[in-house]
N, C-alpha and C positions, 0 to 999 in steps of 0.2 A: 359544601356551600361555596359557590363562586365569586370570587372578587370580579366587576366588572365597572371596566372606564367606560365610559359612553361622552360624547362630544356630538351636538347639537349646534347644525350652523342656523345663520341668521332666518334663512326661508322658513325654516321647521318651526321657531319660535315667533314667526312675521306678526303674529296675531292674537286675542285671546283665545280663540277656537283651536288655532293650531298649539298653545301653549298647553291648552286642554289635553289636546291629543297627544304631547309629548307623556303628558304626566302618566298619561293610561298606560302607555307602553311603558315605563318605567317601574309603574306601582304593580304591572305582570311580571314583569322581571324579580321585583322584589319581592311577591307576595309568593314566587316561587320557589324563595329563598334563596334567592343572589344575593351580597353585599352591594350597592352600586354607588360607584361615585360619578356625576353626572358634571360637562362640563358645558357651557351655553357661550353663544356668541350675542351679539345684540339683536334685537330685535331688525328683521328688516336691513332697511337701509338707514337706520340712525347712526352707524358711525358717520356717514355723507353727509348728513342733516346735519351732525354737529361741527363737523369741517366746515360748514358752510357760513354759521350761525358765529365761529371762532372768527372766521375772516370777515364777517356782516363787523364785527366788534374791532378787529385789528389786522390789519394789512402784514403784520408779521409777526403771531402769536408766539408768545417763548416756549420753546418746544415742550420744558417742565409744566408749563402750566397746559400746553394740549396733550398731555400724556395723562392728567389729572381728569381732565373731561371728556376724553375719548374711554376713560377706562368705565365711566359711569354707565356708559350702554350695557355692557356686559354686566353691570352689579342690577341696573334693573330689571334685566334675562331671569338672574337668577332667583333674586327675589319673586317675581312673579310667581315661575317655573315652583317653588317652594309653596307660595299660597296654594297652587292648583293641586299639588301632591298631600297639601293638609288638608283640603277639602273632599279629598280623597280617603281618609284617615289614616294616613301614612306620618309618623313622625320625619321632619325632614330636617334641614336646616341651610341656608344658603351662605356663602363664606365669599368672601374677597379673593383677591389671588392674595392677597399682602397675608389675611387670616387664615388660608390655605397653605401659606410657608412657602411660599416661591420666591426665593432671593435669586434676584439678578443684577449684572451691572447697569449702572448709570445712562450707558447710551439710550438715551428720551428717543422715543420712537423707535427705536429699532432694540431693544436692548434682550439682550442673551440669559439664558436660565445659569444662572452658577452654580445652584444645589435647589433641596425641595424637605424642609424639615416634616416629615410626616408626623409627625405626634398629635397635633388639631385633629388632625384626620381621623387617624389611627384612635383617636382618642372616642369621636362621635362616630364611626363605623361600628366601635363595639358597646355602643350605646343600643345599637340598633337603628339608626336614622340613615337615610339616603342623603345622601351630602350633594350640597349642589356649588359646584365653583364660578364663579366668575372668569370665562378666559381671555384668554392676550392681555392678563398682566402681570404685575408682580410688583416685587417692593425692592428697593438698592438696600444699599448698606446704613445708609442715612434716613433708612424709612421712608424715600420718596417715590411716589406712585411711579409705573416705568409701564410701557406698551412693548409688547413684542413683534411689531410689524403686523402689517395686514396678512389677516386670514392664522393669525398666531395663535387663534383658540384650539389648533388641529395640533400646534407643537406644546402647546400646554397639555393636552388630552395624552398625547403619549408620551411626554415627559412626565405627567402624572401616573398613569401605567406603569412603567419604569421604575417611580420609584414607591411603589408601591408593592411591586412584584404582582401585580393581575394578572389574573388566567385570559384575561381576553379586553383587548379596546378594540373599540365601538364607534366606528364616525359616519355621523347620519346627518345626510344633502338632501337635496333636491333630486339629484338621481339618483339611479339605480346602479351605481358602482364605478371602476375605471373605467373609459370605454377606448376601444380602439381609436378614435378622434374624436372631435369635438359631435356632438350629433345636431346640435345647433349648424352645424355649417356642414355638415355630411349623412344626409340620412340614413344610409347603410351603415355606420357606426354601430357597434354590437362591445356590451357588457364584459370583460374578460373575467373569467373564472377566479386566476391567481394571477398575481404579477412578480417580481423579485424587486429588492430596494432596489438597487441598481438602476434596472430599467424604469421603475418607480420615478426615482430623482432624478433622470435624463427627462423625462417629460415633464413632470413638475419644471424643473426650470427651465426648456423650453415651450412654454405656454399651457399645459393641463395646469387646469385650474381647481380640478375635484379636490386635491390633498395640497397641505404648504410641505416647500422642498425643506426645509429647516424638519419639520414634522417626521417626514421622512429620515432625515439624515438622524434625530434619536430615537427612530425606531432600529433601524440598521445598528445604530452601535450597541441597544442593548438588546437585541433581538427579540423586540416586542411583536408579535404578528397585529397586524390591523386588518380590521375590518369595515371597506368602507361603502354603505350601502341607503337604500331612500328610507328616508323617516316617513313615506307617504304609500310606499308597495310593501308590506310586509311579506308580499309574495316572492320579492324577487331579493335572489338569494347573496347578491352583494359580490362585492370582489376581495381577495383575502390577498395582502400584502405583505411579504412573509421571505425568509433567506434565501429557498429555493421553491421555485415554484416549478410546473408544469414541465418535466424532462423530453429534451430532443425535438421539439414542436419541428414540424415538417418546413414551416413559413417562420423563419429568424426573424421577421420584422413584426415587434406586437403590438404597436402603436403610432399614430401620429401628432405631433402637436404643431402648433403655428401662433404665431406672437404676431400681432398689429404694433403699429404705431411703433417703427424703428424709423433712424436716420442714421443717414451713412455721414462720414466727415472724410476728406481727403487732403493731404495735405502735398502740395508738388513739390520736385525740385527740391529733398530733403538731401544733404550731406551726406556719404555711404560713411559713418567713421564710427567709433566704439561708443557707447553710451547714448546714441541719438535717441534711442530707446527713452529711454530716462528721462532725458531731458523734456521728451511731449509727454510723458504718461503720468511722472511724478506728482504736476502741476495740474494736473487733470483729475490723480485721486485728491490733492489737496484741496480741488474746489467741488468734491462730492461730485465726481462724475464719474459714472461707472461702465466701464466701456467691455464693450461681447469684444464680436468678432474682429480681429486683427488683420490684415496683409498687408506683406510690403512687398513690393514690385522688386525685379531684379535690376542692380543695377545697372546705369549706363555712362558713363563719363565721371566717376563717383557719386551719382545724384538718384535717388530713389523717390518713388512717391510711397507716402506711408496711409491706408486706409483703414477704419473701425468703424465699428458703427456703436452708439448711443440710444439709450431711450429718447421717442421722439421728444416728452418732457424735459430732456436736457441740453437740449440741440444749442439753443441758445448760450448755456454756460459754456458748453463746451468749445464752440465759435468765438466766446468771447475768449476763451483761457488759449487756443491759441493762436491767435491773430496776436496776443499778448505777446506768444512764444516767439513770433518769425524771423524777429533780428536775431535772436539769441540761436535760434535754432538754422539759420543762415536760408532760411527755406523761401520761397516763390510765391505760396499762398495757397488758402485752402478755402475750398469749395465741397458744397454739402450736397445733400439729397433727401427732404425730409419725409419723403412718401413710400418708405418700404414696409416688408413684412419678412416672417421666414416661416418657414416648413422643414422638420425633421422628421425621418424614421428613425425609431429606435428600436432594438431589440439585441442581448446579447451576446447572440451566434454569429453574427453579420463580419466580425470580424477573422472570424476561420471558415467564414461562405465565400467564396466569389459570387459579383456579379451583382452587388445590391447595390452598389453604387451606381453601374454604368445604368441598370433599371430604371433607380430614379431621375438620370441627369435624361437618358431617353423617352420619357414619359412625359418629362416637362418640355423637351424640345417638342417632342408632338402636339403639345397644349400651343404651344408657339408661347410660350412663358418663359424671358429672359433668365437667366439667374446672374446674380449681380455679385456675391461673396459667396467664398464656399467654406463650408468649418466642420470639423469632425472629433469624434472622441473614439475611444475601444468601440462603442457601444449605439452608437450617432451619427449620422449624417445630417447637416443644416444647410440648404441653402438660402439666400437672400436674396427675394425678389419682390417686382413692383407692387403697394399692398393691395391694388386693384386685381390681381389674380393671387390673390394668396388662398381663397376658395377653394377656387380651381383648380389651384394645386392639390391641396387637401383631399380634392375629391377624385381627382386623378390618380394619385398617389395611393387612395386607399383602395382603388379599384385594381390598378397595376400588381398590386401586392397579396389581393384576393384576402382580405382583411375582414369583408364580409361573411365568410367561412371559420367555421369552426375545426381547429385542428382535429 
């Protein structure tokens, strides 16, 4: 008899009908005798609805109090999701993250899993009932409702797995697995079989949007395999996200991702001296602005220009924090760009292959597609261009790379 996490995003439960159809595939799981703990995101688009309904109320909600109301979409997921499984005659029972044992710290909005008391759980699993959680939340120290960022029901699902010891989690989208790129903006885009964390969390935090990179990162530490596939094709077989996947693949590069709405910041005529560093970046994290890509120009007369790029959402912080800096930081002035995008290949072999880099910097020269910043990891290549061709890129890039094809 199998333990199984199962995680339900918002499309799957958008609806009564679709929460119906949840419960069916649940109560086969069950009636085949699986244990299953199920976990749900909100319905739809209500987390948006209620951001929207918080600021219709208050032009700057206190984060504890929209960590309390955003956490609500996810408890009425579950509740539902629970009526449609009793109407089924399946004993069930729906649970909170707080009633679920997910202690976390304090940071409202974004706040981190600290541990997961399984004894609730453990206690109605051997009851016989299918358990259903509420995700992306949890409770602090002080009992205070807490959110774990957007799309946080994916890091709940296998943080639940985890510590549970389940033989197998379960996370069910709108599609039908990882894919090679986005298939919305690349129609060649094709399903991967297996992927590896690694390559996993390269894309994840370069723009795939299937899996949250946090989700990922505690799968990889306890070496949970996931499975992630459509709550809508039971045909199609999913993609399994797992330590090592697929050996030796003939094409190193297994995927693309691209991220909209970047802006670049530049700052001229920066001082070449120790700690310059510091001096712009420290006051950047203090004012919550979280900055990617980095370069600084070589210098020339001791004077460098220093360039990053930001969410375009923070452009303006970040403008204002440092035009703040320029006396102190002895600099010229800084000038932005708030129209970019990026595109990465990823894949783990890339770094003992030649020749994947010059491919992609040649492919995009062909597109006649500037690239603006260039960044890399073991595992990555990103570059940074204008987001009117970031498509283009994408679909350049997955052609070049013959990504369409199955190794």
């Amino acid at each position: 008899m199998a333990l199984i996490v199962q995680k339900y995003g918002g499309s799957s439960v958008g609806s009564a009908d679709r929460i119906r159809n949840v419960a069916r595939r649940i109560e086969a799981r069950a009636a085949a005798g699986d244990r299953v703990v199920a976990v749900v995101s909100a319905m739809g688009d209500k987390t948006d609805e209620l951001i929207v309904l918080a600021r219709d109320i208050s032009k700057s909600p206190p984060a504890r109090e929209m960590d309390v109301l955003l956490s609500t979409g996810e408890i009425v997921s579950s509740a539902l999701l629970s009526m449609a499984l009793h109407e089924l005659g399946r004993d069930t029972i729906s649970l909170t993250g707080a009633q679920a044992g997910i202690r976390t710290d304090a940071v409202y909005g974004r706040a981190r899993i600290t541990g997961i008391d399984t004894e609730r759980l453990e206690r109605e699993l051997a009851m016989g009932r299918v358990v259903i959680v509420a995700g992306f939340q949890g409770v602090s120290e002080d009992f205070d409702v807490t959110t774990i960022g957007r799309g946080g029901s994916d890091t709940t699902a296998v943080a639940l797995a985890a510590a549970l010891h389940a033989d197998t989690c379960e996370i069910y989208t709108d599609v039908a697995g990882v894919y090679t790129a986005d298939p919305r903006v690349c129609p060649g885009a094709r399903p991967l079989r297996d992927i590896n964390y690694e390559e996993m969390l390269e894309l994840a935090t370069t723009g795939a949007r299937v899996m949250h990179a946090r989700a990922v990162e505690v799968g990889a530490i306890y070496d949970v395999e996931i499975l992630v596939a459509s709550s809508f094709d039971a045909e199609a077989p999913g993609t399994i996200i797992r330590r090592e996947a697929t050996m030796e693949q003939s094409n190193k590069v297994r995927g693309i991702a691209h991220q909209d709405h970047i802006a670049k910041v530049t700052v001229r005529a920066v001082p070449d001296r120790p700690g310059i560093a510091a001096q712009l970046f420290e006051p950047l994290a203090s004012a919550g602005v979280s900055v990617d890509t980095i370069v600084q120009n070589a210098s020339v007369e001791d004077l460098t220009d220093m360039t990053f790029t930001v969410a375009q959402g923070d452009l303006g912080a970040a403008i204002k924090t440092v035009e703040g800096l320029l006396p102190t930081l002895g600099a010229r002035e800084v000038v932005s760009d708030p129209d970019l995008g990026a595109v990465s290949i990823v894949g783990t072999g890339m770094a003992t292959t030649p020749g994947y880099a010059a491919r992609m910097f040649r492919t995009l020269f062909e597109q006649g597609i500037n690239i603006e910043l260039i960044s890399t990891s073991e595992i990555r290549i990103t570059c940074i261009v204008a987001s009117s061709r970031v498509g283009d890129a994408v679909r350049a890039l997955h052609e070049a790379f013959a990504l369409d094809q199955a190794d």
